[in-house]
PANU-671128 format. One record per residue (C-alpha): residue number from 0; residue in one letter; z, x, y. Coordinates in Angstrom, 3 decimals. Layout:
// residues N
NUM/A/Z/X/Y $
...
END
This chain:
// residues 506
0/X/74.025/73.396/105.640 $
1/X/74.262/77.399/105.252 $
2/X/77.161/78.970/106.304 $
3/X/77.835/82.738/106.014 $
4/X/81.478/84.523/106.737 $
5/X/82.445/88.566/106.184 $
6/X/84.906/89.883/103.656 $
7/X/85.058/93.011/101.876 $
8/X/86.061/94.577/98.519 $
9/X/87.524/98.127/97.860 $
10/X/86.690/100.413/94.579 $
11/X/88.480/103.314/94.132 $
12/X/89.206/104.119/98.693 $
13/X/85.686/103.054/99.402 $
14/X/84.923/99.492/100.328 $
15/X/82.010/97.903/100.787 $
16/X/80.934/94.544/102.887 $
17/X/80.934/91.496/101.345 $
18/X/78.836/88.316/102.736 $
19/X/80.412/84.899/101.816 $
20/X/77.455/82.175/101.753 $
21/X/78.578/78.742/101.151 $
22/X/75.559/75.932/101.201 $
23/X/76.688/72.188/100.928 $
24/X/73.767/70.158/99.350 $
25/X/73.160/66.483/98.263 $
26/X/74.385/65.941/94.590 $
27/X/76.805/65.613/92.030 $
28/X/80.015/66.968/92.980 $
29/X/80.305/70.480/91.456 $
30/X/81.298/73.845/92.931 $
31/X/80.295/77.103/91.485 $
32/X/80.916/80.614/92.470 $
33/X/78.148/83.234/91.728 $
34/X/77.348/86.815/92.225 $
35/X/79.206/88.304/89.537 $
36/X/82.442/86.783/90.163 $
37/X/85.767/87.429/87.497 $
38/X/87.713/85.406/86.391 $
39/X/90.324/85.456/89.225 $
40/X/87.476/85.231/91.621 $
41/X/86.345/81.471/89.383 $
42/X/89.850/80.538/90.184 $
43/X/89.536/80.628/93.347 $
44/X/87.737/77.139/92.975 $
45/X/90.930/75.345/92.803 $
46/X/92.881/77.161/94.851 $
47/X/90.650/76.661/97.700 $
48/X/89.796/73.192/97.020 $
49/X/93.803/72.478/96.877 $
50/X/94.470/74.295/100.098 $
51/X/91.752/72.574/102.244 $
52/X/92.893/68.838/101.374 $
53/X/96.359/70.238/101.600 $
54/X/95.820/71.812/105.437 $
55/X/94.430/68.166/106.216 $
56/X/90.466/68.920/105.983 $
57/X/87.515/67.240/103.660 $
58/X/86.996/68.770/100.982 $
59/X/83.264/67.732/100.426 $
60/X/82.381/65.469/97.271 $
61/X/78.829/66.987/97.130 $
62/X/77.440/70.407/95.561 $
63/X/78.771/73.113/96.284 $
64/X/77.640/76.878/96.111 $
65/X/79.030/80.101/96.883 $
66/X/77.223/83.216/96.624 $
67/X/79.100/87.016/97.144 $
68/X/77.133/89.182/97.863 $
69/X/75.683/91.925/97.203 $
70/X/75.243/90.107/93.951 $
71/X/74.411/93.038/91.842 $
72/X/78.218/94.662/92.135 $
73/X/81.391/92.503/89.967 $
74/X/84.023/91.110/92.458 $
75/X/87.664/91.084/91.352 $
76/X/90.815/89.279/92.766 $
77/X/91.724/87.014/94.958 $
78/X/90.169/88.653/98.530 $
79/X/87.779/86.142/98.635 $
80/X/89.613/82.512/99.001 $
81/X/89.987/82.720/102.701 $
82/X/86.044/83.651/103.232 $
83/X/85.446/80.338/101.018 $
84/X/87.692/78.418/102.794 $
85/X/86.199/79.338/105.948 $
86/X/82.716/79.376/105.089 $
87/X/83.103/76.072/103.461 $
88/X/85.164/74.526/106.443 $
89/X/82.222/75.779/108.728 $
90/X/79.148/74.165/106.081 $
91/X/80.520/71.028/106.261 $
92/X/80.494/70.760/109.796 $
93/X/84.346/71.041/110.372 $
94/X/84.723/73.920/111.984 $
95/X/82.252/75.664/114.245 $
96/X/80.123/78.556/113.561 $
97/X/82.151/81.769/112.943 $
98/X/81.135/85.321/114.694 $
99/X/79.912/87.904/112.289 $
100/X/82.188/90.331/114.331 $
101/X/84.837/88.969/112.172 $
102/X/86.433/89.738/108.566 $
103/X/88.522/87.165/106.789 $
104/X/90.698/88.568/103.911 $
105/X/93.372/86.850/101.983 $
106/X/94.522/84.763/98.648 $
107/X/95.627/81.112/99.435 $
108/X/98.307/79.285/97.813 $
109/X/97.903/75.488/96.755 $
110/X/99.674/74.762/100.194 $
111/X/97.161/76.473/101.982 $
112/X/99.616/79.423/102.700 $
113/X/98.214/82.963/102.817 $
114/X/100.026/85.355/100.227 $
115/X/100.087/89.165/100.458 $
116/X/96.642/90.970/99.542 $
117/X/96.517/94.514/98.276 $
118/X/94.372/97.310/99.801 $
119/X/94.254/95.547/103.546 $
120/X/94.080/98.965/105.291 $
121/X/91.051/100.624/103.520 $
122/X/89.428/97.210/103.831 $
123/X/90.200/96.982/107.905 $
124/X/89.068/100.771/107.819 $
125/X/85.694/99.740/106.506 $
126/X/85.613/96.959/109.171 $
127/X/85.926/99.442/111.988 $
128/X/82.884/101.283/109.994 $
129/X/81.068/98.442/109.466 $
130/X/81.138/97.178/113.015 $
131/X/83.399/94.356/112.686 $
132/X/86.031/94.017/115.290 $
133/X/88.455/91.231/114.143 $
134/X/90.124/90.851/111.052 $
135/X/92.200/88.261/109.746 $
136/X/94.660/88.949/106.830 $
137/X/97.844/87.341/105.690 $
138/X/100.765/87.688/107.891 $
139/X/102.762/89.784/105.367 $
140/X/100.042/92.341/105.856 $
141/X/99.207/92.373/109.630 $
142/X/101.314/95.247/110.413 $
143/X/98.712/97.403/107.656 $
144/X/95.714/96.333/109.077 $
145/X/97.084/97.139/112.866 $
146/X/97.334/100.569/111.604 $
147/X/93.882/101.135/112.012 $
148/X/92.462/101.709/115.489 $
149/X/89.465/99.941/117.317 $
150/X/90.054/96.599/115.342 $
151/X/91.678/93.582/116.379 $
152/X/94.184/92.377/113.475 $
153/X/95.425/88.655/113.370 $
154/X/97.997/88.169/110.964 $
155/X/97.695/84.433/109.845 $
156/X/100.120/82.335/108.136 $
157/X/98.055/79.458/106.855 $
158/X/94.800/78.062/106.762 $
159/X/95.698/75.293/109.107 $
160/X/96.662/77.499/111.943 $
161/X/93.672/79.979/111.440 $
162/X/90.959/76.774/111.401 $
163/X/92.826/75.534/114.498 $
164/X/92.364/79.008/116.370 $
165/X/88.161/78.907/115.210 $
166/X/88.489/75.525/116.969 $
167/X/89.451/76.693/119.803 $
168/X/92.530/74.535/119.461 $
169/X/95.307/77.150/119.444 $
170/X/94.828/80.691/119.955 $
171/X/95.983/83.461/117.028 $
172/X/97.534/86.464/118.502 $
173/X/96.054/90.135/117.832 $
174/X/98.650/92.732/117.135 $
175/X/99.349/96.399/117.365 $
176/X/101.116/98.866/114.866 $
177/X/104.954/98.428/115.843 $
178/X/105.386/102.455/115.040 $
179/X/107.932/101.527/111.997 $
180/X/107.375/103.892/109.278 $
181/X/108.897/103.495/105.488 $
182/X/112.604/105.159/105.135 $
183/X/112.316/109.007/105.475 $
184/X/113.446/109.839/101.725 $
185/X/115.801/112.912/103.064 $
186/X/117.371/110.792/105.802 $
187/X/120.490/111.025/104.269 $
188/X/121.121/114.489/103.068 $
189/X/122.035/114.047/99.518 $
190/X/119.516/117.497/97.827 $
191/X/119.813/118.951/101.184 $
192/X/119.339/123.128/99.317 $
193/X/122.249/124.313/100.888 $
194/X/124.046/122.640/98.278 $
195/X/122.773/124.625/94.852 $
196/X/125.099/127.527/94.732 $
197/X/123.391/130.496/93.736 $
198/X/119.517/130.345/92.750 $
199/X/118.386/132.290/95.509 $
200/X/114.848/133.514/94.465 $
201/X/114.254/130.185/93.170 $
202/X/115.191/128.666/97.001 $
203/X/112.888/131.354/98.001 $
204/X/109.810/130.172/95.809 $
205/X/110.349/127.012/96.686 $
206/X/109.934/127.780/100.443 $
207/X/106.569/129.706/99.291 $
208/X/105.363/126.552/97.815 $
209/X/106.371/124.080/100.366 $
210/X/104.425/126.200/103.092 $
211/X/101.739/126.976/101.057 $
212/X/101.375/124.197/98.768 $
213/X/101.286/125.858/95.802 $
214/X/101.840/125.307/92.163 $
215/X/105.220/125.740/90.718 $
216/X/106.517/126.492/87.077 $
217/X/110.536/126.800/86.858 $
218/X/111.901/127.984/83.862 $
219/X/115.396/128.426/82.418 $
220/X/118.365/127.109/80.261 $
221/X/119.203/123.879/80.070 $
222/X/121.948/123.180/83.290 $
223/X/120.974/126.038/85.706 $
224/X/119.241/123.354/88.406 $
225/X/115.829/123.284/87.830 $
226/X/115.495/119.676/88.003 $
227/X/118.074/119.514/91.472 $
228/X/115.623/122.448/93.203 $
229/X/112.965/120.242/92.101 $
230/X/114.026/116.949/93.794 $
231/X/114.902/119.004/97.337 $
232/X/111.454/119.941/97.298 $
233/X/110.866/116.555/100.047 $
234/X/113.515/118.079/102.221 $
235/X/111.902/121.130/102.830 $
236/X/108.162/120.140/103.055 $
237/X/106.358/119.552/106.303 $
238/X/105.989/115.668/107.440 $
239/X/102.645/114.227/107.015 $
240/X/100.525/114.725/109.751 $
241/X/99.194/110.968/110.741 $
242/X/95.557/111.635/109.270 $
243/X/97.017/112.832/106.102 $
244/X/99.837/109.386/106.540 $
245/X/97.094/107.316/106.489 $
246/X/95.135/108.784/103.551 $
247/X/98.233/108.606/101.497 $
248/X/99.132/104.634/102.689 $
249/X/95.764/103.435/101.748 $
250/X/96.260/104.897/98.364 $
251/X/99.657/102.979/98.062 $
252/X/98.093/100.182/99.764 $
253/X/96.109/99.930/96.550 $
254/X/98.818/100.453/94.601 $
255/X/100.738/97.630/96.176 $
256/X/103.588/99.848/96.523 $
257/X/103.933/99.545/100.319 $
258/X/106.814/97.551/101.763 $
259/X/105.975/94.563/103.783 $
260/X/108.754/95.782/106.981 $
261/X/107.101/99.474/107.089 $
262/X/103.710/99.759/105.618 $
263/X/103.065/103.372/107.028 $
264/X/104.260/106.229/104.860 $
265/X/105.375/108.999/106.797 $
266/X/107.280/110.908/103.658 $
267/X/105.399/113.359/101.305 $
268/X/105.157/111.642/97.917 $
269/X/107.350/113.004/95.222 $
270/X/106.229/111.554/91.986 $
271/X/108.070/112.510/88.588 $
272/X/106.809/110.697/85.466 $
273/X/108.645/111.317/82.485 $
274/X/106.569/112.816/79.716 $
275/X/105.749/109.776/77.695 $
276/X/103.560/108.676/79.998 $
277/X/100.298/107.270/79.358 $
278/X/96.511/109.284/79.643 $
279/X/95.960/106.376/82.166 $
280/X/98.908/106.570/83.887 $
281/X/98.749/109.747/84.698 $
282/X/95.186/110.148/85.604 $
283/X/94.335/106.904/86.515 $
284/X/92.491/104.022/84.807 $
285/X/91.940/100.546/83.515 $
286/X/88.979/97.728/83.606 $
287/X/88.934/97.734/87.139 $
288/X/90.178/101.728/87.632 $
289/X/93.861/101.640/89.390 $
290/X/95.419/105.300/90.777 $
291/X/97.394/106.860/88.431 $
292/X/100.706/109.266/89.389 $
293/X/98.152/112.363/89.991 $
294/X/96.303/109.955/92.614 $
295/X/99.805/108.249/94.212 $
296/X/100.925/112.117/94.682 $
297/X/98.191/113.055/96.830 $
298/X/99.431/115.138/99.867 $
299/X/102.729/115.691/98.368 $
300/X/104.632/116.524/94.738 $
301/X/104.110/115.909/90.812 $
302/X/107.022/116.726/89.499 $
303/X/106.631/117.096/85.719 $
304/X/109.443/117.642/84.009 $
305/X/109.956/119.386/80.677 $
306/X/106.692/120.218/80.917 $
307/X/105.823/121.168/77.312 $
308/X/106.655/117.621/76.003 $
309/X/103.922/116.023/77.809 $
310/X/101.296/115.185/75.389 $
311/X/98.510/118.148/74.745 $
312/X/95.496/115.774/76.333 $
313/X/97.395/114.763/79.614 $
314/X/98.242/118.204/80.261 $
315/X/94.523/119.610/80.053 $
316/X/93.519/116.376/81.999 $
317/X/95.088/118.172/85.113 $
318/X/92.985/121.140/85.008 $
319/X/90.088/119.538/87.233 $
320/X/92.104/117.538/89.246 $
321/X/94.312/120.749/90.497 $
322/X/91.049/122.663/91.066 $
323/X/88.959/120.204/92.301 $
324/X/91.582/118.151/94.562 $
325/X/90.101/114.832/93.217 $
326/X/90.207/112.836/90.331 $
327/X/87.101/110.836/88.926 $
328/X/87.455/107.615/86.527 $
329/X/84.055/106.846/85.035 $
330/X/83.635/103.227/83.555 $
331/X/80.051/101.430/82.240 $
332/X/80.135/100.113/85.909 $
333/X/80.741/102.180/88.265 $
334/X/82.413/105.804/88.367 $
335/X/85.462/105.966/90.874 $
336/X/86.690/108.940/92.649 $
337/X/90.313/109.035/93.686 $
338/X/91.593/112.116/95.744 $
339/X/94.206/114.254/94.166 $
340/X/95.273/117.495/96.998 $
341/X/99.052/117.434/94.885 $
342/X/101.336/120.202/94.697 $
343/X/102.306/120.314/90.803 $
344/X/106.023/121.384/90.223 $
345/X/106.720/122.283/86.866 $
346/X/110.167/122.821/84.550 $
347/X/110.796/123.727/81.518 $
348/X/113.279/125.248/78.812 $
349/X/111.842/128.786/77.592 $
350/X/112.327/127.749/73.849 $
351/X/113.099/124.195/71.244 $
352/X/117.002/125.491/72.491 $
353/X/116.594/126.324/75.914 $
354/X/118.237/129.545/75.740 $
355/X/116.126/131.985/75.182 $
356/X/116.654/135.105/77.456 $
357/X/120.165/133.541/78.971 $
358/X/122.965/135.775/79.493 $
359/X/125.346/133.004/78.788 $
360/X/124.239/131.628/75.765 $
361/X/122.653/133.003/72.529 $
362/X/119.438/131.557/71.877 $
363/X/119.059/130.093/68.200 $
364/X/114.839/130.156/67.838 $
365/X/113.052/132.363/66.380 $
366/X/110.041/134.708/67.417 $
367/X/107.193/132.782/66.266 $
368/X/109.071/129.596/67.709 $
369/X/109.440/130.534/71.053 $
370/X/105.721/131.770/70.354 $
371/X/104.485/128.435/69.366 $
372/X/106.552/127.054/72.053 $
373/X/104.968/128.539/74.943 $
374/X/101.667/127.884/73.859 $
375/X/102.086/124.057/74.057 $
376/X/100.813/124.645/77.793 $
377/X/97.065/126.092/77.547 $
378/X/95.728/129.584/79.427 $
379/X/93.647/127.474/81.767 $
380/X/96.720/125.794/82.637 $
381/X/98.811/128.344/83.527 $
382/X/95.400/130.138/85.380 $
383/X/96.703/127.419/87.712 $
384/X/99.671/128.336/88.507 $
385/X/100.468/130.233/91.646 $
386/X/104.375/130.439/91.323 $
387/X/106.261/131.531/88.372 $
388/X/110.089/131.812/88.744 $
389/X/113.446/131.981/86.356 $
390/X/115.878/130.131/87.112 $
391/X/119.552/131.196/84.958 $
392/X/122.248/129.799/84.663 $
393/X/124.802/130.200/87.209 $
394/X/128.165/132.100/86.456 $
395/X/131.417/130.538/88.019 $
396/X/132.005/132.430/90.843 $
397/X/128.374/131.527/92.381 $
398/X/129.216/127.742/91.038 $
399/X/132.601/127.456/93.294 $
400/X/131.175/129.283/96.120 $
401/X/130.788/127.445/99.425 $
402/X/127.933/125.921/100.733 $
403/X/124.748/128.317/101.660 $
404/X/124.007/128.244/105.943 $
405/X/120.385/127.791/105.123 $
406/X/120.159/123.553/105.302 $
407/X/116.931/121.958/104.543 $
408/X/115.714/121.121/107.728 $
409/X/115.997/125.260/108.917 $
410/X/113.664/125.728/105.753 $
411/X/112.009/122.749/106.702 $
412/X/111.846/124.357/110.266 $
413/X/109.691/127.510/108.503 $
414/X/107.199/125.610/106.360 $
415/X/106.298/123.540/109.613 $
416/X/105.719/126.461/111.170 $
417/X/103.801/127.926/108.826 $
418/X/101.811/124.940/108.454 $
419/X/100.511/124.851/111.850 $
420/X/99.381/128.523/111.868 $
421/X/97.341/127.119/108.583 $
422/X/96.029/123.939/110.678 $
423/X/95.242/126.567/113.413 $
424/X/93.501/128.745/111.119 $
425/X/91.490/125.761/109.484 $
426/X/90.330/123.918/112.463 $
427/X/87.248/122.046/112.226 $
428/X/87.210/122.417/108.313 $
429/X/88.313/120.132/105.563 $
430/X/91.335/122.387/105.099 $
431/X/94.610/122.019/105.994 $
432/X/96.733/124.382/103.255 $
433/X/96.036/127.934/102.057 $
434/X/95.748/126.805/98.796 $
435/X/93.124/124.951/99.374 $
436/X/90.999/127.755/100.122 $
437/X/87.549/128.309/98.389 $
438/X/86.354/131.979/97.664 $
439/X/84.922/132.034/101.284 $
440/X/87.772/131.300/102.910 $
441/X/89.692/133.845/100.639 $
442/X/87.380/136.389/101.614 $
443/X/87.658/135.887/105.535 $
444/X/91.251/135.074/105.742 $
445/X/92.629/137.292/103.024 $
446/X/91.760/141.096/103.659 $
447/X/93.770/143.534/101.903 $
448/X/94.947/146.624/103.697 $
449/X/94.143/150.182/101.931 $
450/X/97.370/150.298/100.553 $
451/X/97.885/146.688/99.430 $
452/X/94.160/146.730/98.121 $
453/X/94.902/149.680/95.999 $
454/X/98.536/148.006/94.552 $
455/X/95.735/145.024/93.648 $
456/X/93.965/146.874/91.795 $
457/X/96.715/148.324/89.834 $
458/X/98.185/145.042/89.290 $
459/X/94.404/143.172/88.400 $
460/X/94.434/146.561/85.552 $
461/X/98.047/145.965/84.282 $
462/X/98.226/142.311/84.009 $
463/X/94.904/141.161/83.163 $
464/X/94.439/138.859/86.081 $
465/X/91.562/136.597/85.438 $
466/X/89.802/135.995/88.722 $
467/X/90.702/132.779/89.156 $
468/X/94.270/134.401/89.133 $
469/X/93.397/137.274/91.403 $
470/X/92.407/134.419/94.287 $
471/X/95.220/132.791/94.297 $
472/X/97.546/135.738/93.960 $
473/X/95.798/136.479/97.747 $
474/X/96.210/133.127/98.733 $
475/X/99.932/133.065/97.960 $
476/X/100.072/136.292/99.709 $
477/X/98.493/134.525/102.771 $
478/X/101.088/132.375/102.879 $
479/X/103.809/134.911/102.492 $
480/X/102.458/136.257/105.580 $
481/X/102.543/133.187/107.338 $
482/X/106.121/132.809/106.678 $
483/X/106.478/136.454/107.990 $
484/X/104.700/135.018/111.125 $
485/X/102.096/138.388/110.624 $
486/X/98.334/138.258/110.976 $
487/X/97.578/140.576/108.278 $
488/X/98.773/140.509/104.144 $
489/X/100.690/143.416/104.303 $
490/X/101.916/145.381/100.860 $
491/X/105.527/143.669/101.092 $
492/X/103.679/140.250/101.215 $
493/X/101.237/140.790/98.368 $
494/X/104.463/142.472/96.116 $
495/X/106.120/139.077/96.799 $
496/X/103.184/136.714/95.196 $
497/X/102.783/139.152/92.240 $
498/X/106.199/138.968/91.137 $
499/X/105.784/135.434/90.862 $
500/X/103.638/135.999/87.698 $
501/X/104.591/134.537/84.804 $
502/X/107.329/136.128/82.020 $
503/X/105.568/137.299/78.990 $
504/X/107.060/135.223/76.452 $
505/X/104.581/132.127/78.110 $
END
């Protein structure tokens, strides 16, 4: 007898449906697994055959097949012992026929136990896509899949109870998202920016890019706080809207770096590698492609510190990523494209010292070394980087002064607002930042006054702004004015983003 269950598989976010067959037929016993399973997906053999005699079923001395398909595409992991179980269950007569308006995801322990499966909400997204209007997953994960709308989740603890509920014996119960969110990373106040004395064009750039979100370089000596602005950066930003929430949880969901008590991340992600990191760390990678840190700080911060000691080929691998807002992993298989909207924060010591230019400190390099060491980060690099700022040491009197009035959450306050006259501006696009404007947009949304257009043209002469350069120099402006709370770029504004250029020694 035939019997056919619903599953699914992810690669990359997308997902695509996967049809369980299991056929019982007269024979030697044997059980094999085709349509290009891996090796975890062989496995599964054993694991399901020791979790039906362990739940109390017959497991069938006969032969066995199971077919995934689409066979043409590899399956990996452990997804699929749950479909097998259930398809096989329902083949051999012991449980009835199953309704293809249901999805069954989840690995089974020997005990028949269901253990935690990654990427459960892209997978009960897909469902809703697909048509599919129940899914079972393991009970660590039901709270995931309840995050998506228009789908009933059942969060199952074993196989007994879910094969007694297709029975009609005992009835599983659907649940809803319970509205508890992972730990807001700035609940409690410790880089709240009223507490870095001094630095106040820094505080100000930071605000710029938080509203904006725009590229940031800091430079400076070692000491004057580039690393503590940095790391404030999540108390100032604007909460994730719940569209962009649950792009950025289904990313983690991949990961596996949700928590099982509040899988919905609420928090901008503020990623900071240190720079010995891998090619495929960074971007992304692997046999079966896993997000790297440019992919798990989509929507929110890559904090790279001491940016010139990151390795020449990771740096340049961030040039499409930051103009293109995506990031795609190409293997013999398959090519995977992971999103990658980040706002890149940058620090870094001018010179091999770190004091080159400080008022405080005589700096021990020489010409042609600080030379060599600003070119360790490449032109088209830096033609991607909208904010430029020093940041010097602080003298004593700034250090021991008291705390600033301006808290995070009044910054915070700004940026939100400035946000939503960006949403306003962008409705019914893909947009939701100005820097994510494309030449059209720039055009529309950035007109230059007389005046302003003539100090443009000045500057575009006197710096040798690339183009590249000279669009996001007016979308930095755009946001200046945003902050302003004024319709039009007005000369002020536009003087504001130029001086964020960068110092000639980089």
């Amino acid at each position: 007898m035939l019997a056919k269950v619903k599953s699914c598989a992810v690669f990359g976010l997308d997902g695509f449906i996967v049809d369980v067959e299991v056929d019982i037929a007269p024979g030697l016993p044997r059980f094999d697994v085709v349509g290009l399973p891996d090796t975890a997906v062989q496995e599964a053999r054993a694991r399901v055959r020791a979790a039906v005699r362990n739940s109390g079923y017959e497991f069938p001395l006969r032969r066995i097949t199971a077919n995934l398909a689409p066979a043409d595409v590899r399956k990996a992991g452990s997804t699929y012992d749950l479909p097998m179980a259930v398809a096989l269950l329902q083949s051999s007569g012991q449980v009835p026929p199953v309704a293809q308006d249901s999805m069954f995801i989840g690995q089974l322990s020997l005990n028949g136990d269901l253990l935690h499966t990654d990427g459960v909400l892209p997978m009960a997204a897909l469902a809703r896509e697909s048509g599919v209007s129940k899914v079972f997953v393991p009970s660590p994960d039901g709270q995931e899949a309840a995050l998506v709308e228009g789908v009933e989740a059942f969060p199952v603890k074993d196989l007994a109870s879910l094969i007694r509920h297709l029975s009609g014996e005992h009835e599983l119960t659907s649940i809803t998202w319970d509205g508890t969110a992972r730990e807001s990373s700035t609940a409690d106040g410790a880089f709240d920016i009223s507490t870095i004395r001094g630095q106040e064009q820094s505080k100000r750039a930071l605000e710029v890019a938080a509203a904006g979100s725009h590229n940031l370089l800091m430079s400076g000596p070692p000491g004057s706080g580039k690393t503590l602005l940095a790391r404030t950066l999540p108390t100032i930003l604007p909460s994730l809207t719940h569209e962009e929430a649950i792009e950025v949880t289904k990313i983690y969901s991949i990961a596996d770096s949700l928590t099982r008590e509040s899988p919905l991340v609420t928090e901008r992600p503020f990623r900071a590698p240190h720079h010995t990191i891998s090619y495929a760390g960074l971007v992304g990678g692997g046999s079966i492609p896993r997000p790297g840190e440019i992919t798990m700080s989509h929507r929110g911060v890559l904090f790279l510190d001491e940016l010139p000691e990151f390795g020449h080929r990771i740096l340049e691998a961030m040039r499409q990523p930051l103009e293109d807002k995506r990031v795609v992993i190409s293997r013999a298989q398959a090519s995977v494209a992971y999103p990658a909207n980040f706002m890149l924060v940058g620090a870094m010591n001018p010179c091999p010292c770190g004091y080159y230019g400080d008022s405080l400190k005589q700096c021990t390099c020489t010409d042609s070394q600080v030379s060599r060491y600003g070119k360790r980060l490449s032109g088209p690099l830096l033609d991607r980087i909208d904010i430029f700022v020093d940041v010097p040491s602080v003298d004593y009197e700034k250090l021991t002064a008291p705390p600033g009035a301006d808290r995070s959450k009044n910054v915070r306050a700004r940026t939100e607002r400035a946000r939503e006259i960006q949403r306003a501006r962008f409705a019914g696009t893909s947009l939701l930042t100005n820097s994510e404007m494309g030449p059209n947009e720039v055009h529309k949304f950035c007109q230059l006054g007389d005046q302003a257009s003539g100090m443009m043209g000045s500057a575009m002469r006197q710096m040798n702004l690339s183009a590249r350069v000279y669009h996001r120099v007016l979308k930095l402006s755009r946001t200046i004015a945003d902050l302003a709370g004024s319709e039009a770029i007005e000369v002020e504004h536009l003087a504001e983003a130029l001086q964020y250029r960068p110092p000639q020694w980089i």
